[in-house]
N, C-alpha and C positions, 0 to 999 in steps of 0.2 A: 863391256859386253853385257855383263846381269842387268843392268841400268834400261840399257835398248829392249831388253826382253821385258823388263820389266813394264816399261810407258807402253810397249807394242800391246801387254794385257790389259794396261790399265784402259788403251784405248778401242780397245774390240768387246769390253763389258758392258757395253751400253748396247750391242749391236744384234740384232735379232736375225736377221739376214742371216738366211745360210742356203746359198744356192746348188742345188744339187745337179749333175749332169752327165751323161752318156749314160744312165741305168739303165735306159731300153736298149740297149745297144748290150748284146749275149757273145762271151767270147765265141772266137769263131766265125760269127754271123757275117755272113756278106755286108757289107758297106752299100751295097749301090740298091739293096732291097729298102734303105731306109731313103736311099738318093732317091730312089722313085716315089716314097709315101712324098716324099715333103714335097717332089717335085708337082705330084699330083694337085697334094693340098694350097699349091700354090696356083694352078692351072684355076681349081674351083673357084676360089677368092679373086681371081680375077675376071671370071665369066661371071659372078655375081656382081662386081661391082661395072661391069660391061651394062649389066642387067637393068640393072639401077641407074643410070644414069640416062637410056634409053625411055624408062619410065616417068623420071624428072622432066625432061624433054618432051614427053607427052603431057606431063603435068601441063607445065609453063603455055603449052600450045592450046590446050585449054581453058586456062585459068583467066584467059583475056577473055573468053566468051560467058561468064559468072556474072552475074548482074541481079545477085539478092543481097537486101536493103532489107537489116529488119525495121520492123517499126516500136518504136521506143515510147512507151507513155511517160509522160510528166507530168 
């Protein structure tokens, strides 16, 4: 058992990584007040990328009608 303990340290020395999580989350605190921030921030990033992809598609509808030709001296 010392041996297991021992390789498990020798093998987390190298490792910088340290993830930390639920800190914003205050005992007590409602749960569903945080379900609604992410759920929000999830609505936003998808109306954005809704956004964006309406824009690209306006690109590309345009992009056929582009017809500049620089001219290049040699």
């Amino acid at each position: 058992m010392k041996q297991k303990e021992i390789n498990k340290d020798k093998e987390l020395e190298g490792c910088t990584f340290k993830p930390v999580t639920n800190e914003h989350i205050k005992p007590g605190e409602n749960p569903m007040v945080r379900l609604d921030h992410l759920y929000g921030l999830g609505k936003q990033a998808n109306q954005n990328r809704k956004d964006k992809k309406k824009d690209d598609i306006h690109f590309e509808s345009q992009k056929k009608e582009c017809v500049f030709q620089p001219q290049i001296e040699q």
